[in-house]
C-alpha positions in Angstrom: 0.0 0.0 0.0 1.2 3.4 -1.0 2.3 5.3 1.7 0.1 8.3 3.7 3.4 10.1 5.2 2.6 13.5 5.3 -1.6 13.5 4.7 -3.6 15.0 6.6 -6.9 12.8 7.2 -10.5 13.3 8.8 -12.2 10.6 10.2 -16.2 11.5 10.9 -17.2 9.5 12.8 -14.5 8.4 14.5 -15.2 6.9 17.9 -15.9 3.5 17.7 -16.2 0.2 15.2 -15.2 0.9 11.5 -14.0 4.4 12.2 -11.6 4.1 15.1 -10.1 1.3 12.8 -10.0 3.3 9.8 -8.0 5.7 12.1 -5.4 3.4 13.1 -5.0 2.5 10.1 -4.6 5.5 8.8 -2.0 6.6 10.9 -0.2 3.5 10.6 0.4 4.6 6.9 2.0 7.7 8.2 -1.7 10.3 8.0 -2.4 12.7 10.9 -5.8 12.4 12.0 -8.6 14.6 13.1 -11.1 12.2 14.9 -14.9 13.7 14.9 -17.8 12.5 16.5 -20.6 13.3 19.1 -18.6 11.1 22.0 -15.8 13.2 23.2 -15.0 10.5 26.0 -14.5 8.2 23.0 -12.5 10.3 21.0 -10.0 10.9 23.7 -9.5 7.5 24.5 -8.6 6.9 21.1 -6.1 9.9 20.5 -4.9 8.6 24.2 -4.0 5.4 22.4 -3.0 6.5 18.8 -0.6 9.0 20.3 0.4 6.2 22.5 2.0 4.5 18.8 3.3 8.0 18.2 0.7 8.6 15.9 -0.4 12.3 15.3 -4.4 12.7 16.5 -6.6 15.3 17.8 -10.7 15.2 18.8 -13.2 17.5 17.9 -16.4 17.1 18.8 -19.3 17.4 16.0 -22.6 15.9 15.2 -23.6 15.6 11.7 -27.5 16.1 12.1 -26.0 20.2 12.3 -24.4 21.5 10.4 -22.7 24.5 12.5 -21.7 21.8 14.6 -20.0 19.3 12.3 -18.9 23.1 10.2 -17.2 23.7 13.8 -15.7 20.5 14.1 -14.2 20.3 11.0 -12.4 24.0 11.3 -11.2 22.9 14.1 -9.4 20.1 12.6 -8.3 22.3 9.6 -6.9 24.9 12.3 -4.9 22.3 14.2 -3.6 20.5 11.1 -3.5 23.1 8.2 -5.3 21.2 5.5 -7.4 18.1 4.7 -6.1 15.2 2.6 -8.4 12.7 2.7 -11.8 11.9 4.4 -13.7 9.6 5.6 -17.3 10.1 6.4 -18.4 6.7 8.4 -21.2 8.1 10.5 -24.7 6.1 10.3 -26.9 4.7 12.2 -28.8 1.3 12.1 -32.7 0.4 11.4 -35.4 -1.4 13.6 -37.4 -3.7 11.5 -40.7 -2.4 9.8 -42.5 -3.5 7.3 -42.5 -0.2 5.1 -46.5 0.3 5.6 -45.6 0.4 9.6 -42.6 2.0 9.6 -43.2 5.5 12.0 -42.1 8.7 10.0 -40.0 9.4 13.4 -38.0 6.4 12.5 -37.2 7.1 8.5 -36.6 11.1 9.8 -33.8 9.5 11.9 -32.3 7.5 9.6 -32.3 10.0 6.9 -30.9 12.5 8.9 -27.4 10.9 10.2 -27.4 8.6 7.0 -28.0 10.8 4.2 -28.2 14.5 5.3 -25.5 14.2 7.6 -23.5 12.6 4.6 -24.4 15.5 2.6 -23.5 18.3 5.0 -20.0 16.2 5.5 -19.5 16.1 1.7 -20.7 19.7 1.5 -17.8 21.0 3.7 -15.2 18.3 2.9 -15.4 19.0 -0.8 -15.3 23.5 0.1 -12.0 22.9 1.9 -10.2 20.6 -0.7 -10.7 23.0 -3.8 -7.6 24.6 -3.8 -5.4 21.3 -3.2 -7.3 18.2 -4.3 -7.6 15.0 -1.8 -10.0 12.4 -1.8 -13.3 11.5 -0.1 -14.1 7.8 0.8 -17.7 7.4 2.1 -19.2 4.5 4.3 -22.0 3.2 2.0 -23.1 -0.2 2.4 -24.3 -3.9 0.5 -27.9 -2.1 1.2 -27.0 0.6 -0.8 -26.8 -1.5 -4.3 -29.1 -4.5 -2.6 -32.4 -4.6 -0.9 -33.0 -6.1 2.2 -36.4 -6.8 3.4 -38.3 -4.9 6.3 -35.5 -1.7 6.8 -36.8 0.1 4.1 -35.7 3.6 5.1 -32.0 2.3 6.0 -31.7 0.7 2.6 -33.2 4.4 0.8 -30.8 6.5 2.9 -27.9 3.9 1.8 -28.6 4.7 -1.7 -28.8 8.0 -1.2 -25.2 7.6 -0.1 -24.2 6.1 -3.7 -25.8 8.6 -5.8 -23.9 11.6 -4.1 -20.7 8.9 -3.9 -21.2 9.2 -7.6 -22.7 12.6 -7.7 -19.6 14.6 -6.1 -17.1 11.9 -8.0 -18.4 13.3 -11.5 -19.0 17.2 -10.2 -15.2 17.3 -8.2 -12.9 15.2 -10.8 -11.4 17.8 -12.6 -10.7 19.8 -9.2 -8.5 16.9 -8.3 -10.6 15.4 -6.1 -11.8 11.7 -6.2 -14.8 10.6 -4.0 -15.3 6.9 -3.6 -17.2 4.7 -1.5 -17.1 1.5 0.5 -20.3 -1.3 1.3 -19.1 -3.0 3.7 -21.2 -6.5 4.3 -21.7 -8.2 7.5 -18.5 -6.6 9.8 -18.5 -7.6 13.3 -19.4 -3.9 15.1 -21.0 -2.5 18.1 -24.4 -2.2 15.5 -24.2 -5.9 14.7 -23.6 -7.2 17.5 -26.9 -6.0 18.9 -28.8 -7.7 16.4 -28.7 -11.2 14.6 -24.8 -11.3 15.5 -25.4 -11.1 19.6 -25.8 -15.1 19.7 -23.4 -18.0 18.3 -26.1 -19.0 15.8 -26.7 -15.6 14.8 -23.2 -15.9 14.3 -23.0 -19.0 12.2 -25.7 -18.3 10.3 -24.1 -15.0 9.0 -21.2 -16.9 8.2 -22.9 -19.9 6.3 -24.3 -16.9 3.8 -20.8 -15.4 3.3 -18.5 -17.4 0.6 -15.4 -16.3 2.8 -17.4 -18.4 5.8 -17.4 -15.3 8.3 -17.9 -12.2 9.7 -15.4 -9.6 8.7 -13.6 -6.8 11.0 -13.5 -3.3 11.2 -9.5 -3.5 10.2 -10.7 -5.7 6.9 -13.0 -2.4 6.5 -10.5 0.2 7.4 -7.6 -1.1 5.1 -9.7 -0.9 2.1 -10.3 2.7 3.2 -6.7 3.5 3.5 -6.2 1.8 0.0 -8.9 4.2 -1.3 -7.2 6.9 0.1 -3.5 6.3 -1.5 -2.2 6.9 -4.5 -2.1 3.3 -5.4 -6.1 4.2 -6.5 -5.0 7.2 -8.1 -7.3 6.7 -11.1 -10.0 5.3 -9.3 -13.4 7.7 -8.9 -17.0 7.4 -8.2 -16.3 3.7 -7.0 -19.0 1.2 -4.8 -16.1 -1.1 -3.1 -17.8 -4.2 -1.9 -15.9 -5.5 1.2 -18.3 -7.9 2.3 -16.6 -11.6 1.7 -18.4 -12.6 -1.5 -21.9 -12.0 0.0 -23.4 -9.5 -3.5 -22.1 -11.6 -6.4 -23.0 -15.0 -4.6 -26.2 -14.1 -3.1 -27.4 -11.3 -5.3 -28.4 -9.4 -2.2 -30.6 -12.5 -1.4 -31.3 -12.7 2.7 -33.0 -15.9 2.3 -32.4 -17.9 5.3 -30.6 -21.4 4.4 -31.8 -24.7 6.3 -28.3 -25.2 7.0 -24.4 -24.4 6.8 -24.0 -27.1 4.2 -26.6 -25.7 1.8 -25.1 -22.3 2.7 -22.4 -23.2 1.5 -24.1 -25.5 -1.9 
């Protein structure tokens, strides 16, 4: 992987899961990072422990429901560092299950808001403060955003949400030097899957048994495809859905029938 020595990086949401990860890993390739999110406990543990490597962090706290807050938050981070290299916009939240005829207006508001909206007021900024200089955008997408899956209706609309402005900002920004990609990552053992399905060992199996790699993925599996994204070795690479999900879209076709077993899983 091409190294990040000298990039200055923002991580929205930052505190936990996929985005402390993508952090760490970021630095490890030699970034500085500005950590955002609403969790400022959170955030300080984690510059605690990346400056602990001798990794160059700093928190800001920001929520990206509003927008003078996350505006805040990010100037902060452009004060401290000087610039901004790379992002990565990773906050979301997950969906109860509804049926789309029963699904409460409250709950599609939320998810729309951090999903989608909160996405677009992250692009919005990001893409105002790397005009001059170029850099490069990698959003947190997901398999629901190019697949349907049954009875979270408003999760899987604000997920494709997130791919058309992936795509929209790729096409808009390309000739200012700035490429905006995005990841969709699959089942990834997290804080918000761990709650669901994933809380038991036969939750647990069962997400394997529909995954042709035969597991769960990690936030580091997630977070080094991000920091791939992010270097020069992807150079040429705009407007991009990255799959990192073991297999599950082009085996399944975004299928979440349940299989009687492991073995036919696996068939």
């Amino acid at each position: 992987m091409t190294s990040l020595e000298g990039r200055i990086a923002f991580v929205i949401g930052a505190s936990r899961g996929i985005g402390a990860a993508t952090a760490k890993a970021l630095v490890r390739q030699g970034a500085a990072v500005a950590l955002i999110s609403r969790d400022r406990a959170a955030l300080d543990n984690l510059v605690a422990e990346i400056c602990d490597g001798r990794g160059r962090a700093a928190a800001f706290v920001g929520d990206v429901t509003d927008e003078d807050s996350l505006r805040a938050a990010i100037d902060g981070g452009l004060a401290h560092f000087g610039a901004m290299d790379i992002a990565f916009n990773n906050s979301g939240v997950a969906s109860a299950a509804y049926r789309l005829h029963e699904t409460p207006v409250e709950e599609f508001d939320r998810l729309v808001s951090v999903n989608l909206r909160g996405m677009f007021l992250s692009l919005k900024i990001e893409l105002a403060a790397m005009l001059e200089r170029g850099g490069v955008i990698i959003n947190n997408a997901s398999i629901s955003g190019v697949s349907v899956v049954p009875n979270i209706s408003a999760y899987n609309a604000s997920k494709h949400g997130v791919v058309g402005l992936t795509k929209s900002a790729a096409v808009e920004y390309a000739r200012k030097g700035i490429r905006v990609n995005a990841i969709a990552p699959g089942a990834i053992m997290t804080d918000m899957l761990s709650t669901g399905i994933a809380s038991t060992e036969e939750g647990r199996d069962w997400i394997g048994a529909n995954v042709p790699i035969g597991r769960i993925g990690t936030a580091e599996e997630v977070a080094d495809a991000v920091a791939w994204l992010a270097s020069d070795s992807a150079r040429y690479l705009t407007g991009v859905l990255l799959p990192v999900d073991g297999g599950y879209l082009i085996s399944r076709g975004g299928s979440t029938k349940r299989p009687a077993s492991r073995e036919e899983a696996r068939s």
